[in-house]
C-alpha positions as CSV (number, residue, x, y, z in Angstrom):
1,X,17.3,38.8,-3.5
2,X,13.9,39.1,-4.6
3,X,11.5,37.3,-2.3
4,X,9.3,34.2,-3.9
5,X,5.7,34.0,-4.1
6,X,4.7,31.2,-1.4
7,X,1.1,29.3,-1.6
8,X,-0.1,26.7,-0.1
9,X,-2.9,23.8,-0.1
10,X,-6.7,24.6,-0.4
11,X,-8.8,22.8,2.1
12,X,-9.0,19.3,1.4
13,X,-12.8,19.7,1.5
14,X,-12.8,21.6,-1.7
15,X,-11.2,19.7,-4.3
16,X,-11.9,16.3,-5.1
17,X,-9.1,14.4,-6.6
18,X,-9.3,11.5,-9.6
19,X,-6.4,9.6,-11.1
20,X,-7.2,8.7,-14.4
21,X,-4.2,7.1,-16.4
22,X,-2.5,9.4,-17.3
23,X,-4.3,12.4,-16.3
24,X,-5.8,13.7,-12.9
25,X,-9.4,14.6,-12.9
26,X,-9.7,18.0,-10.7
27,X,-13.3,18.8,-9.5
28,X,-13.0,22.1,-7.6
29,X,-16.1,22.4,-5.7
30,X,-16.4,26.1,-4.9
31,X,-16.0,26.8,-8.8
32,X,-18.3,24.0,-10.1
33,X,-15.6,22.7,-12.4
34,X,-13.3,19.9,-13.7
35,X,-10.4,20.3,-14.4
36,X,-7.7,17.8,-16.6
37,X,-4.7,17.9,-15.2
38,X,-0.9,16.0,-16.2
39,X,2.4,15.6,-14.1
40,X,3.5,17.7,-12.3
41,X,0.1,19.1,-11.4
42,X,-0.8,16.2,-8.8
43,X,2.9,16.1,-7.8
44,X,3.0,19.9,-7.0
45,X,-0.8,19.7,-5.1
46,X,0.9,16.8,-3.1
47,X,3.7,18.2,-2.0
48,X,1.9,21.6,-1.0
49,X,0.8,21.1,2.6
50,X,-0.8,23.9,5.1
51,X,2.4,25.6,5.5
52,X,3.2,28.0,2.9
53,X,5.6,27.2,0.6
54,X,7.7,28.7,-2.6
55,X,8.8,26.8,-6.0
56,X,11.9,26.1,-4.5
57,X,10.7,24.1,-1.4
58,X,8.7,22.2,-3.3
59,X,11.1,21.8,-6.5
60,X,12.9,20.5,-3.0
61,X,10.3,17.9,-2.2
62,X,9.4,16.8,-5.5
63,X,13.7,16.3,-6.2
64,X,13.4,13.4,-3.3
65,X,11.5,11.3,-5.9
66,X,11.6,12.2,-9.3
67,X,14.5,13.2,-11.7
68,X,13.6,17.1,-11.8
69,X,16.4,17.8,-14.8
70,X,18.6,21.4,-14.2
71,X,17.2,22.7,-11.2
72,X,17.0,26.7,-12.2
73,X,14.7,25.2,-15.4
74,X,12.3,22.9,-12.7
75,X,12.2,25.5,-10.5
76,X,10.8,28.2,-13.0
77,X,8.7,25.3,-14.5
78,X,7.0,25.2,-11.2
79,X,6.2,28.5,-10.3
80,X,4.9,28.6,-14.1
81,X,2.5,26.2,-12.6
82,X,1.9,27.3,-9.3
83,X,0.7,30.7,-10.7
84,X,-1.3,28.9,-13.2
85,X,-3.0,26.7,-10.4
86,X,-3.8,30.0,-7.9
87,X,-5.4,31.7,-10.7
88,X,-7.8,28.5,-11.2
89,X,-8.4,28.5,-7.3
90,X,-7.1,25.2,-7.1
91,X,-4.0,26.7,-4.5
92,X,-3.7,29.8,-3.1
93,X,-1.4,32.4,-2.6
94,X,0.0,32.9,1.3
């Protein structure tokens, strides 16, 4: 078995988040930039802590409180994300 990519939380220091309807308003200090974010983003970032974690710990977390669908397609949709979000420096790899 192949072993998952695990990430975790930037400080809490760097990244100012916004609610806005139905979108999240990212500012990522260190960059200097906003970002627009939509569910699952904000979901994901909450349920990342300071422990490192992989998509299927958190498609774990996130399945306490919201109807995830088939769990192989959640799961592959959030390391889709994940990835997306370490490449913007908004979580990073562990």
């Amino acid at each position: 078995m192949t072993s998952l990519p695990h990430y975790r939380a930037i400080p809490a220091t760097d990244l100012v988040i916004r609610p806005l309807a139905d979108i999240t308003l990212l500012y990522h200090r260190p960059s200097g930039q906003t970002h627009m974010v939509a569910s699952p983003v904000p979901e994901i970032l909450a349920a990342l802590g300071a422990h490192p974690l992989d998509s299927h710990a958190i498609h774990a977390r996130l399945a306490t409180c919201y109807d995830l669908g088939d769990p192989d397609e959640a799961r592959a949709a959030i390391a889709t994300h994940l990835a997306e979000m370490a490449a913007l420096g908004l979580i990073r790899a562990a």
